[in-house]
N, C-alpha and C positions, 0 to 999 in steps of 0.2 A: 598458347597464344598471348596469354598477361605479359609470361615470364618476356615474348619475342618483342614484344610493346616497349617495355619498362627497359629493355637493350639496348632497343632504339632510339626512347629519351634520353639515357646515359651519355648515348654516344655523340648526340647530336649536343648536349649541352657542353660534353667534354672537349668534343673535338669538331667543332666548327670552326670553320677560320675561313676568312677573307669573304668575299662574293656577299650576300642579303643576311644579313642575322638571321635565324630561326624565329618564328612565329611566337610569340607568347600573347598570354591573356585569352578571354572570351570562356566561349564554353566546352567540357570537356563532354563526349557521345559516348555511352558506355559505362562499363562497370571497371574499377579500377582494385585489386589488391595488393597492396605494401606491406612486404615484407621484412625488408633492413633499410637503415637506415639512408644508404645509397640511394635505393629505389624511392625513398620519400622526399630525398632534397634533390632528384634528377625530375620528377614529377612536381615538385615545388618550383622549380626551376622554370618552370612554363604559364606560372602566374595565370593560371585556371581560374575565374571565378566561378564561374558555373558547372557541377557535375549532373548531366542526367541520369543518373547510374545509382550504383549503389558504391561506397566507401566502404574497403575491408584493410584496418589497418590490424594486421597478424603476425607476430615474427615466428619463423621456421622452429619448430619446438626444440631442433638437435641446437637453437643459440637464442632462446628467448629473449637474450639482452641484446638483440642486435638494432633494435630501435630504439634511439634514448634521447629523442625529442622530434616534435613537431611542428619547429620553428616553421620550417620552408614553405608549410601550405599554410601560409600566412596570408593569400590573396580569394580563397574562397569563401564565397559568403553566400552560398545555397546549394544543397544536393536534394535531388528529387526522388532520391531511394534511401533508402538504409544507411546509416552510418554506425560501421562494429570497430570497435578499440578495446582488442583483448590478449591478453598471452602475453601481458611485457613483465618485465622484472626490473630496468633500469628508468624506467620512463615514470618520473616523479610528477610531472603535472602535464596540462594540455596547452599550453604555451604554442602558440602558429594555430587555433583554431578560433581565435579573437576575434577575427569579423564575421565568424558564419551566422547569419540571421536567420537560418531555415533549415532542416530537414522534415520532410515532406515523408517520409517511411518511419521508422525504427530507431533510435537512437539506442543504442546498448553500450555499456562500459562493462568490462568484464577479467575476472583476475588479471589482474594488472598488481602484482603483487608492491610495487613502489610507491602507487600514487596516495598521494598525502590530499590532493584536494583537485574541486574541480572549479576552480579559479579563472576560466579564459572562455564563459560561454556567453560575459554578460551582454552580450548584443543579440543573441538568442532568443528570438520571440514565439518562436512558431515549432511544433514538433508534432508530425500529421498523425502518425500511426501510435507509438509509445514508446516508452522509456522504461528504461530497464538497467538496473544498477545492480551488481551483484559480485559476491566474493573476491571484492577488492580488500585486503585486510588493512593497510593501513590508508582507507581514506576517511578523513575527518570532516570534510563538509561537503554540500553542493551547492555553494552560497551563489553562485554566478549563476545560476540556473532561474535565480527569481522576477527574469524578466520574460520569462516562458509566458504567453498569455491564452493561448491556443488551447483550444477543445484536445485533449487527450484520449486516445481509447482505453490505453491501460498502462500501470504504473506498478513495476516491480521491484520492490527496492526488500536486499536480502544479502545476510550473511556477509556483511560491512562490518567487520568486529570493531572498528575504532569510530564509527559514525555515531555522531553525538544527539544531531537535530535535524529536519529538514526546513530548516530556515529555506533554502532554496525554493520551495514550493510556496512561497507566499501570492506566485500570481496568478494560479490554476483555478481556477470555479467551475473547471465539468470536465467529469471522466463519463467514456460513452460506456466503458465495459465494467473494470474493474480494477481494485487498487489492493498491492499486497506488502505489506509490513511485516519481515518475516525475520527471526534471528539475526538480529543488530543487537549484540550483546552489550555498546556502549549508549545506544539511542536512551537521553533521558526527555523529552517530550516531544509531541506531535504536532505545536506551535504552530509549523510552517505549512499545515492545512488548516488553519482557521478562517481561507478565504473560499472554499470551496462550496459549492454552493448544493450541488446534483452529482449524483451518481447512477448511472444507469444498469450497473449491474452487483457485485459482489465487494465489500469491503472489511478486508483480511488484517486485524492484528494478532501475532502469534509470535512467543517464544522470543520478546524481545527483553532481557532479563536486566538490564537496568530500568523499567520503564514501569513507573511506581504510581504514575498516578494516568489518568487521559482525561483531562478539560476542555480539550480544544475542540475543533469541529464547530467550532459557533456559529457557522453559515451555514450548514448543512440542512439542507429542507428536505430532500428527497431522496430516498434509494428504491427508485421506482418497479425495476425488476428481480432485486438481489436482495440479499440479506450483509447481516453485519455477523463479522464472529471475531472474539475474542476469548485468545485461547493461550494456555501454557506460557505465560510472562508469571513469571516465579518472585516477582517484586512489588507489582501490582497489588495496592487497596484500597483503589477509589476512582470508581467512574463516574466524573460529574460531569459528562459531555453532554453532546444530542439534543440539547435541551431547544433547539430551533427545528428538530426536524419532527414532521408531521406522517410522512408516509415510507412505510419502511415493509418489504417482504415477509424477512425474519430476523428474531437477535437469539444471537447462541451466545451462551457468557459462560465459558467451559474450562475446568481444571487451572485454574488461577488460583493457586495454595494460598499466597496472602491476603485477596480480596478480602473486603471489608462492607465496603458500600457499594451500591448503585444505587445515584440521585439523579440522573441524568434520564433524557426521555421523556422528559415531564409532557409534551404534547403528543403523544402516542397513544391512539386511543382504538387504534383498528389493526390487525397483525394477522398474517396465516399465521407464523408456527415461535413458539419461544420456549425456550431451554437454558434454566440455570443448573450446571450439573457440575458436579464435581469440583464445587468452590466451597472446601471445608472450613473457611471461616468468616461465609458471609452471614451478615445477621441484619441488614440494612439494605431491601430492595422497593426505596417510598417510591425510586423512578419509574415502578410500572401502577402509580396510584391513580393514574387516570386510564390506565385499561380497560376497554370493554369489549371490545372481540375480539377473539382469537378464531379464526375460519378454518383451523385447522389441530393442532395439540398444544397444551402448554404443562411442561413440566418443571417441577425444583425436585431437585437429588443432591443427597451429600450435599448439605449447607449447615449452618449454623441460626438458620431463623429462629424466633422463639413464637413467633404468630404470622399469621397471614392478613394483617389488616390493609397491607396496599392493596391486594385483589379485593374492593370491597364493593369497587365501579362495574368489576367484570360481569357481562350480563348473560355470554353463552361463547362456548368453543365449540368448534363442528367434531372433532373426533373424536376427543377424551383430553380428561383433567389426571395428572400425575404426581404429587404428592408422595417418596416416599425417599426412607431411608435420612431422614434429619433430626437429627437426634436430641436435639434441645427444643424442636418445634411444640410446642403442650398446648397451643390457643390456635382453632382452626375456624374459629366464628367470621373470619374476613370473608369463608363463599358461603356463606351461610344462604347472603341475598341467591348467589345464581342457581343455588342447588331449590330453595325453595321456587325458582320461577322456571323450574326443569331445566334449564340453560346448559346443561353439558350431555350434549352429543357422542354416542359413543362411550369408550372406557372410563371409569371413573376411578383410580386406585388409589386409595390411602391405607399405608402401610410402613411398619419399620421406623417411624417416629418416634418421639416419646410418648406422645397421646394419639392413638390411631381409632375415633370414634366413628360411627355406621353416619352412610347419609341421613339417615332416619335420626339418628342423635342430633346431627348438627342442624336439621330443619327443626326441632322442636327446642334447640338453644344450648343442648348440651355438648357444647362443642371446644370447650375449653377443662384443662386440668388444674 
């Protein structure tokens, strides 16, 4: 039925002649998918501003380069579904979607092995559902994107080998769901969220292996139902973000071989569950110095601490406290306070350290080597 549509507009742009001109402009009823390049300047052609549908711009996989610009829908300036732009190989930028000021669903960009940047969304204010950028290998920014101001539900941005920054996100302040930062092997800072303000569900850094340090986030107050994880970025040594945010589910800070520090978090003082694991060269966690609940587990494994005096606020965890396996740890007097005010619910394991003394030791002071 697309394919019978998209006939129809060919034929009628091509080959009208004499009697009423063909109709353009207004709204288009429906779902549209563009395949070649034909089909997107016979559909351009009709100076569409309004889609109520969903946009599926896809080239037939037997000639991926058969789309290699998007000049001709150059008259749309709002769809009320979905808009997908994926499968191209010739198509270097999004040139023809410069006035769209709305998508109302999904916005996805997806291997598009050519595009270099996404340079044509600056009139963009609004994106209802989420955005989702992923396995484009040579795109370098998403600078046009920073005039998105709209509530987002979720934000996928992944496997962009040449993505440097997301400057683009400087005008976001709330995601309803979640936000995922995932192998962007060129990504070197997180800048372009330092306006964001709440997050309503889970926020994912992982495995982005130029990304050496994370500062930003400086608006960030809340991640009222999720947690944060930070995980396998193999460059990473220093997390001095967070420092505005007050209420947070959980933080997992996991298998980051060059971490160094956590100073960040500084107003964090109530948490279900927290896990530093497998960050064998941290030796520097002041950011969890004002801790005092944990409502559920808190463990350090494989690190490099040599005491525990940030927990020195903590006053009780509901399940159990985990302590083990760090091999330069010799000074454990920082739970000294919770352990003498019963404060740990549940398992208590120290073990595999360099100094692994009984509760009983560290309540009566002997709790350093």
């Amino acid at each position: 039925m697309k394919k019978l549509l998209l006939l129809s507009l060919i034929a009628t742009v091509l080959f009208s002649c004499g009697g009423d001109d063909p109709v353009i402009g207004g709204d288009f009823a429906g779902d549209i998918e563009l395949t070649t390049q034909a089909e997107i300047d016979a559909f351009g052609a009709r100076q569409y501003e309004s889609i109520t549908g969903n946009v599926t711009i896809v080239p037939d996989t037997e000639d991926p380069g058969a789309v290699r610009n998007l000049g001709a829908l150059s008259s749309i300036t709002s769809i009320s579904g979905d808009l997908y732009i994926g499968g191209t190989t010739n198509l270097t930028t999004l040139v023809g979607l410069h006035h769209l000021s709305r998508v109302d669903g999904q916005l996805t960009i997806t291997r598009n092995e050519g595009l270099l940047n996404i340079n044509s969304f600056s009139r963009l204010t609004s994106i209802g559902e989420g955005l989702s950028i992923f396995d484009n290998d040579q795109l370098r920014n998403i600078d046009s994107l920073a005039n998105v101001t709209s509530r987002i539900n979720t934000i996928y941005i992944y496997h962009n080998e040449n993505l440097q920054d997301l400057d683009g996100m400087t005008g976001i302040t709330e995601i309803g769901e979640e936000i995922n930062i995932a192998s962007n092997a060129s990504l070197v800072n997180l800048d372009g969220l330092n306006n964001l303000r709440t997050i309503s569900g889970f926020l994912s850094i992982s495995r982005n292996n130029s990304l050496s340090s994370i500062h930003s986030f400086t608006s960030l107050q809340n991640i009222s139902l999720g947690s944060i994880l930070v995980s396998e970025n193999t460059r990473l040594t220093e997390i001095s973000a967070f420092n505005g945010l007050t209420g947070v589910f959980g933080i997992t800070i996991a298998d980051n071989p060059q971490l160094i520090r956590i100073t960040g978090f500084e107003n964090v003082t109530t948490i279900r569950t927290c896990g530093l694991l497998r960050n064998p060269n941290l030796n520097d966690i002041s950011g969890l110095a004002s801790l005092e609940t944990v409502s559920t587990s808190l463990g350090i494994n494989n690190t490099a601490v040599t005491n525990l005096n940030s927990l020195s606020n903590l006053t009780s965890t509901g399940e159990g406290l985990y302590i083990f396996q760090n091999p330069e740890l010799t000074d454990l007097c920082g739970i000294q306070g919770i352990l003498n005010a019963d404060g740990v619910a549940g398992e208590l394991v120290i073990q595999e350290n360099d100094f692994n003394p009984s509760s009983e030791d560290i309540k009566a002071g002997n709790c350093r080597n």
